[in-house]
N, C-alpha and C positions, 0 to 999 in steps of 0.2 A: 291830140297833141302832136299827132309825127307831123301833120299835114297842114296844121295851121286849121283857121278859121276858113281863111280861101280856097284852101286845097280839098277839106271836108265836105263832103255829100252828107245830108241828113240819110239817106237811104244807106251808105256803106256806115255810118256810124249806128243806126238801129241794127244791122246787120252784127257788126260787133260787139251792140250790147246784149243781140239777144232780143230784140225785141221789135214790135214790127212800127213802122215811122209814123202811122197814124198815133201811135202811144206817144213819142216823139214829140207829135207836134200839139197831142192833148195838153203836156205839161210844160214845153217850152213856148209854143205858138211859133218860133224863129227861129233860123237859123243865129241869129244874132245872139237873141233871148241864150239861148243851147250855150253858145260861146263865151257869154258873160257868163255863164255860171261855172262853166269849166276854168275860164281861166280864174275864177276867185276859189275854185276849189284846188286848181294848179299853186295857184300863189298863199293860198293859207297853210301848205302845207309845210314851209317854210316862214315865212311872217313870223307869228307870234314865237317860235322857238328862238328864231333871229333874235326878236326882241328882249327877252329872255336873259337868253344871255349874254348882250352886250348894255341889259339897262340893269345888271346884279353889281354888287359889290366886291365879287372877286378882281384876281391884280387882274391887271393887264396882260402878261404874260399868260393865262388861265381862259381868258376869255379870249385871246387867241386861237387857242388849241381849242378848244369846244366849238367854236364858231367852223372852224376848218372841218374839225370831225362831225358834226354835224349837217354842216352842210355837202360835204364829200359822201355820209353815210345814208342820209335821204335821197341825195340826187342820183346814188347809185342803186337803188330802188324803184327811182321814177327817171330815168336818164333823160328823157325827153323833156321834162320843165327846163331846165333852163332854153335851150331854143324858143320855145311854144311862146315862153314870158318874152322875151324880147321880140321876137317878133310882134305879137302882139301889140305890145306896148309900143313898137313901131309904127302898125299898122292901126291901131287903134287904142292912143294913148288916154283916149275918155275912160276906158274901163279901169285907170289906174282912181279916178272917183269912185269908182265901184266899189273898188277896194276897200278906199277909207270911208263910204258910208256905211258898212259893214262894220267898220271898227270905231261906230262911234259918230261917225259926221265929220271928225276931222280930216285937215287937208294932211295930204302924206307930210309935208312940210313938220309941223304942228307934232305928227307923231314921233316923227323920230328928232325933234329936237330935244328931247332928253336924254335920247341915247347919246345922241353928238355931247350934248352939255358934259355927261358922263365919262365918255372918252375925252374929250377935250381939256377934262380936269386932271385924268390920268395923265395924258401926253405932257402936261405942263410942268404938273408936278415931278414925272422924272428927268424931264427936260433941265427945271430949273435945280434938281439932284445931280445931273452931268449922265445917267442912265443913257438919255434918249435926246438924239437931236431933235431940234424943235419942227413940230409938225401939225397942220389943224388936221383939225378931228374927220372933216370932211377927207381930204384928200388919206387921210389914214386910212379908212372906210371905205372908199373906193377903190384903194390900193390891193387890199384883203380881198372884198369880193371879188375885183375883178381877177387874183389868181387862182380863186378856189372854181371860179366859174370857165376859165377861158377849156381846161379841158373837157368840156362835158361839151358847149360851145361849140369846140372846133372839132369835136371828134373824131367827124371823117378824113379830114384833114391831119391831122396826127396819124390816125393809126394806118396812110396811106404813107407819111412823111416818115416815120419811125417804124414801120412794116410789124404793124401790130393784130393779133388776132383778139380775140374777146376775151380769151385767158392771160393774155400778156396786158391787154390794156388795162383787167382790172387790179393785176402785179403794179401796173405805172401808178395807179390810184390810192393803193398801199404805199407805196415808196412816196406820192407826192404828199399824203393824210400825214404822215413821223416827219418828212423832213419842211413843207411848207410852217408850219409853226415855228421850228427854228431859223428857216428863212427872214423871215416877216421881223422877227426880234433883233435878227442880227442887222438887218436893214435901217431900224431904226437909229443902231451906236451912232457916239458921235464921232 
C-alpha cells in the first residue's frame, strides 16, 4: 500500500510479510494477481461499513457523524488506503469490477444506488421542510467523502503546509472527527 502496485517488488513485499517470494508466487502466481487482492482487501475494509451506514434508517444528521467517525477512525489505522485506493483506481480502474464481483456481481453503479435513493429521499424531504437547501444525493456524497478523504490524501502536503509532526497531525484529525459533522450540516442550511 505505501508504494503502489508499480512501486512494489514481490521480493520486498515477501520480505515484509515474512515470508519468502517463492510462497508469494505459490498463491498469487502475479504480481497483478498480489495487487488485486490487496486492493479488495484495502477497499473492504471500508465498503460494507460505508454501506452500512448511509443505507440505515437513522436521520441524516446521525449518518453524517458515523460516516466521518468511521471513516476518520479506520483510515487512521490503516493511513495508507486511501492513497493506494485512488491510485489504483487511476492506474487500474478494472479492479473496481473486482470489487463488485465480490459483492455479488453487481456493477458499482447498481450498488450504491440505494444508498443514493436513500440519501436523496433524505435531502428532499428536508429540503421541501426549509431544513436543507436542495441538493442530489450524488453531489452530497461526494461532497462528504471527498472532506473526510482529502487529509489522509494530502498528508504530506499538510503536515509540510501547517508544520505538523505525527502528534499534531493526529490532534488535527481529532479537531477535524467533532467539527467536519457540523461543518457538512451547516453547509447544507438554506
Amino acid at each position: 500500500m505505501r508504494r503502489g502496485t508499480a512501486g512494489a517488488r514481490m521480493q520486498e513485499i515477501a520480505e515484509a510479510a515474512g515470508v519468502n517470494q517463492a510462497l508469494l508466487h505459490y498463491y498469487f502466481r502475479t504480481k497483478d494477481r498480489l495487487a488485486a487482492a490487496v486492493f479488495r482487501e484495502a477497499a473492504g475494509r471500508l465498503g460494507p461499513a460505508v454501506a452500512r451506514v448511509l443505507g440505515s434508517d437513522r436521520r441524516l444528521e446521525d449518518k453524517v457523524t458515523d460516516f466521518v467517525e468511521l471513516y476518520i477512525d479506520t483510515v487512521r489505522q490503516h493511513p495508507f488506503i486511501p492513497g493506494y485506493i485512488l491510485a489504483e483506481m487511476h492506474h487500474h480502474p478494472e479492479r473496481l469490477a473486482i470489487l463488485a464481483a465480490g459483492a455479488g456481481g453487481a456493477s458499482p453503479a447498481i450498488l450504491a444506488r440505494p444508498l443514493l435513493e436513500k440519501l436523496g429521499a433524505q435531502l428532499r424531504e428536508g429540503a421541501l421542510e426549509g431544513r436543507y437547501r436542495p441538493i442530489g444525493p450524488e453531489q452530497f456524497l461526494v461532497n462528504v467523502v471527498a472532506l473526510c478523504v482529502m487529509p489522509f490524501a494530502a498528508r504530506p502536503a499538510l503536515v509540510l503546509a501547517l508544520g505538523l509532526d505525527d502528534e499534531s497531525f493526529d490532534h488535527f484529525l481529532d479537531e477535524r472527527r467533532a467539527e467536519l459533522p457540523r461543518f457538512i450540516m451547516g453547509a447544507l442550511r438554506p
